[in-house]
C-alpha positions in Angstrom: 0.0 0.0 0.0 1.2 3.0 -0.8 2.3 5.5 2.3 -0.5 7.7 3.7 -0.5 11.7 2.9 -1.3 13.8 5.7 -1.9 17.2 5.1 -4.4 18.1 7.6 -1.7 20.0 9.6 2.0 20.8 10.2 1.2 19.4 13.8 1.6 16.1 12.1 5.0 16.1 11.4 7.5 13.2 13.1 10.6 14.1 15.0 13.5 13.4 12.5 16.6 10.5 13.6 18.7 13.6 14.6 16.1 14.5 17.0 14.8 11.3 18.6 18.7 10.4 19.5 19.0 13.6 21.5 15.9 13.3 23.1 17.4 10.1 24.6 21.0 11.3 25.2 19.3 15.0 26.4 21.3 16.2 29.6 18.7 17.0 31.8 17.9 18.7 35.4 14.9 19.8 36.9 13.1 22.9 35.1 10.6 23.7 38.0 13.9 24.4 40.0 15.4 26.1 36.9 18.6 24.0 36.3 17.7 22.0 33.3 20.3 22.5 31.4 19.1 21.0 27.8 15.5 23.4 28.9 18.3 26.3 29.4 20.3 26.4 26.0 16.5 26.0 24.1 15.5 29.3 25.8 18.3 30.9 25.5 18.7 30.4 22.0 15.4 31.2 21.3 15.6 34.5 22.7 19.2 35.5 21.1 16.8 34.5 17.3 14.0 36.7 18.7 15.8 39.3 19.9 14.5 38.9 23.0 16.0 39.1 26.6 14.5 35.8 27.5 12.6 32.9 26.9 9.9 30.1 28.4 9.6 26.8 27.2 5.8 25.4 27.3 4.0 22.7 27.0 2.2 23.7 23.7 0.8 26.8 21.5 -2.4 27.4 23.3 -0.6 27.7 26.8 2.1 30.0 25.5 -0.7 32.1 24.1 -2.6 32.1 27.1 0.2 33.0 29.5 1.5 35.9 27.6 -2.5 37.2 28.0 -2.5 36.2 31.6 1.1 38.3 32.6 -0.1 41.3 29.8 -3.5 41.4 31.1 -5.6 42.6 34.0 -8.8 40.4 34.7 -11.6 42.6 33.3 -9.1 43.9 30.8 -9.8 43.9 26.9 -7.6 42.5 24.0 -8.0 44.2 20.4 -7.3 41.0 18.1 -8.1 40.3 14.4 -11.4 38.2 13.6 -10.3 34.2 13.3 -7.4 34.8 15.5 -6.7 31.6 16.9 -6.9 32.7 20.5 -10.5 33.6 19.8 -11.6 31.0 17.3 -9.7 27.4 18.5 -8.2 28.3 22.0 -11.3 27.3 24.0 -12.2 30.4 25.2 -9.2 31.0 27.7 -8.9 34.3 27.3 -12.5 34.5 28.7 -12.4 31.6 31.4 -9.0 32.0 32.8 -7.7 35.7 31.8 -11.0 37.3 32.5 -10.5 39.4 29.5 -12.9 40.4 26.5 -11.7 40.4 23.1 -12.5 43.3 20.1 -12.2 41.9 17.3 -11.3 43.9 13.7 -11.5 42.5 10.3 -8.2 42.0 8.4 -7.6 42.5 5.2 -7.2 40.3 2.3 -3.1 40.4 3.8 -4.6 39.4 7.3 -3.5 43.5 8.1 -6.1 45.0 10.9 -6.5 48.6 9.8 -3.9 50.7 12.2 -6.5 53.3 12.1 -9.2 50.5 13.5 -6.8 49.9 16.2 -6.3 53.0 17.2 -10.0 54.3 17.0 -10.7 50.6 19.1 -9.2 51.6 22.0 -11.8 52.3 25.3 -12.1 55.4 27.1 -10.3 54.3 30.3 -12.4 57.2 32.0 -15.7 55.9 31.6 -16.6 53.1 33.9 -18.3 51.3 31.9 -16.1 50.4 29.5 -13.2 47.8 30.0 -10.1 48.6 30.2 -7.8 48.1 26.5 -4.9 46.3 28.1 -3.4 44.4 25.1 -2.7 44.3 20.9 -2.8 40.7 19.4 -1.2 40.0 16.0 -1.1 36.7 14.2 1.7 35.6 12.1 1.8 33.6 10.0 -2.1 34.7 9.5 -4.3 31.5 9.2 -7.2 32.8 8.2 -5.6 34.8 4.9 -4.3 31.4 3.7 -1.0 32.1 6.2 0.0 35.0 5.0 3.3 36.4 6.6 3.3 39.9 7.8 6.2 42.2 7.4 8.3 43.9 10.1 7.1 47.3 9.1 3.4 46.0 9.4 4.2 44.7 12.8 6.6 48.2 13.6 3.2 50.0 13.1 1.0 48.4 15.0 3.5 47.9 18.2 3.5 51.9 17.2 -0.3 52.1 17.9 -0.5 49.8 20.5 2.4 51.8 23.1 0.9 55.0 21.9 -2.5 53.8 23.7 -0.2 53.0 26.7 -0.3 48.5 25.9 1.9 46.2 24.8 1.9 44.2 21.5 2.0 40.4 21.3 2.5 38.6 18.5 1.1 34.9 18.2 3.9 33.8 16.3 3.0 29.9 15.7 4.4 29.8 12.7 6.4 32.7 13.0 9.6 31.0 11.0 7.3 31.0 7.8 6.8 34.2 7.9 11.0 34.5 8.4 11.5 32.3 5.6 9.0 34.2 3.3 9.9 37.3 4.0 13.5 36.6 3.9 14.2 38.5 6.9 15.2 37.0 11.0 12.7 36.9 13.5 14.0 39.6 15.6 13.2 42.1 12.9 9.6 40.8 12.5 9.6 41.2 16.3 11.9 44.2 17.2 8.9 46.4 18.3 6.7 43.6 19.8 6.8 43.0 23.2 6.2 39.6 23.6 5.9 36.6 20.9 4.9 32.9 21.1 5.9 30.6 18.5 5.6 26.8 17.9 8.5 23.7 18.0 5.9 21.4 16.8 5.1 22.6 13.4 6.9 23.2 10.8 9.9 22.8 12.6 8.7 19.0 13.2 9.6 18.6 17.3 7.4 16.3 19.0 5.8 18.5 21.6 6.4 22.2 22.9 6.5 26.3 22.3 8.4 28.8 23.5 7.1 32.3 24.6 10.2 35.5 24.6 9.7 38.9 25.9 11.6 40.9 28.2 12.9 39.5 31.7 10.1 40.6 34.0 7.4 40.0 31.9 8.5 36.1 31.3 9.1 35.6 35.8 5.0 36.5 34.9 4.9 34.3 32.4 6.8 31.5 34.4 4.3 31.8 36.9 1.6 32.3 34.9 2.8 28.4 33.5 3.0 27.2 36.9 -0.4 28.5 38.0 -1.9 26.3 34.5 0.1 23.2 35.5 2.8 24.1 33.2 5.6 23.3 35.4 7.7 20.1 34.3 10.2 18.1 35.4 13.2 16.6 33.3 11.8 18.3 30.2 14.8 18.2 28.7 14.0 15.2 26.6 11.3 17.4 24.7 14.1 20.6 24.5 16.5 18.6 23.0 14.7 18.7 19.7 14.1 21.9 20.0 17.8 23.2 19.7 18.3 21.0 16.7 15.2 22.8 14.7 16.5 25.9 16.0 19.9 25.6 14.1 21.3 28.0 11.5 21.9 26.5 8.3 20.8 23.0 6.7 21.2 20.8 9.9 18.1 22.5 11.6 14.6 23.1 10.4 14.0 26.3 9.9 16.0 26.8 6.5 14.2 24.0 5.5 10.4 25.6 5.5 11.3 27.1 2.1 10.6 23.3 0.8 7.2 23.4 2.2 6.6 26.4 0.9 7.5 25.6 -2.6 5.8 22.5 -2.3 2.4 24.4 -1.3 2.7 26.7 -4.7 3.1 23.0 -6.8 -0.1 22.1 -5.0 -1.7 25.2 -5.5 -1.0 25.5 -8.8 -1.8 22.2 -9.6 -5.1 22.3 -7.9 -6.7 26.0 -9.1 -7.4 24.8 -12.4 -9.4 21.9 -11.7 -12.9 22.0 -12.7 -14.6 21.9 -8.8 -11.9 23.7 -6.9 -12.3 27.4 -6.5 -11.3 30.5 -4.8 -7.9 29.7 -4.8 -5.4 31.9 -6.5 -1.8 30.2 -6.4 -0.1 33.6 -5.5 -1.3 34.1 -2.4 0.6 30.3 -1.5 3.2 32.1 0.3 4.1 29.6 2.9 2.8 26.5 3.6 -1.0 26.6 4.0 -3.2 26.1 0.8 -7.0 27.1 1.2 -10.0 26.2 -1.4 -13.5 25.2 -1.6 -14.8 22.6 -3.8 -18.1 22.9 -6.0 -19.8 26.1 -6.0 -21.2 26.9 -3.1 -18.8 24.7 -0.4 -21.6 23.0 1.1 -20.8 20.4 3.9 -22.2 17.7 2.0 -19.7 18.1 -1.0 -16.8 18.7 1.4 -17.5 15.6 3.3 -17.8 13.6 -0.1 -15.0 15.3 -1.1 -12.6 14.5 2.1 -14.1 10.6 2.3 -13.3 10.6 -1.4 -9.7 11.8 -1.0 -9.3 9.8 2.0 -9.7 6.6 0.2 -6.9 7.6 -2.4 -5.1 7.7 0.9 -4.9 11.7 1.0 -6.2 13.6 4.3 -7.0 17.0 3.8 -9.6 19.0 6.9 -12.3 21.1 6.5 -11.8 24.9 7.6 -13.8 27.9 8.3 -15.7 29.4 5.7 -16.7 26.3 3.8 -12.9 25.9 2.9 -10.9 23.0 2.9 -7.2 23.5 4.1 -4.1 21.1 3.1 -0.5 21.8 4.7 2.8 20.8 3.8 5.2 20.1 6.3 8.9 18.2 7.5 8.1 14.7 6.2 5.9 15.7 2.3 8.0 15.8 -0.7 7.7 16.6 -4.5 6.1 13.6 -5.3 3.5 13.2 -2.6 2.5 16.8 -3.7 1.8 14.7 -7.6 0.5 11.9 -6.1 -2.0 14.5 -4.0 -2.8 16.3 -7.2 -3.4 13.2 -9.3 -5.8 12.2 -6.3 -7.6 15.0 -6.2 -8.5 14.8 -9.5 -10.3 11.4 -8.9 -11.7 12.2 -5.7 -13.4 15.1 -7.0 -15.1 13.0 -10.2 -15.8 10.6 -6.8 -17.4 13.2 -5.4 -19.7 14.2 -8.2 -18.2 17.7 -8.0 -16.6 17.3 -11.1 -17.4 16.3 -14.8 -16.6 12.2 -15.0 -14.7 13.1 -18.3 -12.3 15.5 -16.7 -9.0 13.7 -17.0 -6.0 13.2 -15.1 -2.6 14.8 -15.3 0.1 12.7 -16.2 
């Protein structure tokens, strides 16, 4: 049988050799107590990237997200964030149930860009009681919902601008915050030089098993460290998980981050391959500028043609996942090459006659 296809997510990548031998040969300590010393080099090496004067390693995206909120934000406080963030849209709410904050939310652009302007004019009257109380900016990059989209330094320089103007800081959910290096062809401490805090994910695109780390300034991560501890964030010999972490985090063509510029040309392949199929629309292969491509099959997008669609695909043994707005998403990732980007083309092209989305003629690419 031929080997499965997963592009539902970069989260499905597999640690490579490199990293599953240092994960067993990791030196390790006791990071509660702060003298881990595999836990150590991680952090510090993801601050010197980031520009940053340090750095927490956590368990996952969603808790480095939500303890940047919890040492940025008051409880009653507000956060101005754009619309399909992921803190609002697949981060369970903890912004409401364990912050205490509300979110405004602003529309983005076809770029993912909130309008500085909307920023600015979003912030509350901190005179009037009845208001909350703006405590905190929220980017996203890479941007999800714009098919990942990376935003630029100055974008991000403009918006820290608006946000210290209104007296808060700026974080930056930076999941996939090395696409948006690699895109751009720029580091991440210039992407980040004005923000004051960033998150961003091991276990994505850079293909470690399990963790993220968040990097700010030194005071505001002892609030993030005991924000962490207050979640159940606290671990032991976590070194084992670290140790992949430094190899992704190399310069050069041992780590992973050089690397992402395969994905990314792999995603254009797919997108190109895909927008001209009778079936699949809304997708313009341009706007494939990292590793996320977005569609929606048959003309409207309804649920049942997706699900035939994705059962369809799943039986040439391709998995794709629906997304928001009637849209399908497919990721590449550590672990796809060229020609499981073919074979996924070639399959799509069945599954959608499979489907009844498209014409039983249409034919297949050689």
């Amino acid at each position: 049988m031929p080997s499965l296809i997963d592009l539902r997510s970069d989260t499905v990548t597999q640690p490579s050799p490199e990293m599953r031998r240092a994960m067993a040969e990791a030196e390790l300590g006791d990071d509660v107590f702060g003298d881990d010393p595999t836990v150590i080099a991680l952090e510090e090496r993801a601050a010197e990237l980031t520009g940053k004067e340090a750095a927490l390693f956590v368990p996952s995206g969603t808790m480095g997200n939500l303890v940047c909120l919890m040492a940025h934000v008051p409880r009653g406080g507000e956060i101005i964030a754009g619309e399909g963030s992921h803190t609002i849209q697949h981060e369970a709410a903890n912004h409401a149930v364990v912050v205490g904050a509300s979110m405004r939310t602003l529309p983005g652009d076809v770029e993912g860009r909130m309008d500085p302007d909307a920023i600015r004019d979003s912030f509350r009257d901190p005179t009037d009681a009845h208001d909350p109380i703006t405590s905190l900016v929220m980017l996203e990059n890479t941007h999800s919902d714009s098919m990942a989209q990376p935003l630029p330094a100055d974008y991000v320089s403009v918006v820290a601008q608006v946000a210290h103007e209104g007296g808060v800081p700026l974080h930056v959910d930076g999941a996939r915050l090395f696409n948006a290096v690699v895109a751009l062809g720029t580091t991440a401490s210039a992407i980040l030089a004005d923000a004051d805090s960033a998150s961003f994910c091991l276990s994505k695109g850079l293909a470690c098993p399990v963790g993220s780390v968040v990097v700010g300034s030194r005071p505001f991560i002892w609030r993030a460290r005991r924000a962490r501890k207050l979640l159940g964030g606290g671990m032991r010999q976590v070194g084992v998980l670290a140790a992949p972490g430094l190899i992704a985090l190399r310069d050069g063509p041992s780590g992973m981050i050089e690397r992402l510029a395969d994905d990314h040309a792999n995603a254009r392949t797919l997108a190109e391959g895909l927008a001209g199929m009778p079936g699949i629309n809304d997708l313009d292969p341009e706007r494939a500028r990292t590793n996320f491509v977005l569609f929606r099959v048959g003309l409207e997008g309804d649920l049942a043609v997706r699900t035939a669609f994705l059962e369809a695909l799943k039986a040439e043994g391709i998995l794709m996942i629906d997304y928001p707005d009637r849209q399908l998403q497919a990721v590449t990732h550590y672990g796809i090459e060229a020609a499981d980007i073919q074979r996924t083309i070639d399959g799509v092209h069945r599954a959608l006659r499979a489907a009844g989305v498209a014409p039983a003629q249409t034919a297949v690419l050689a």
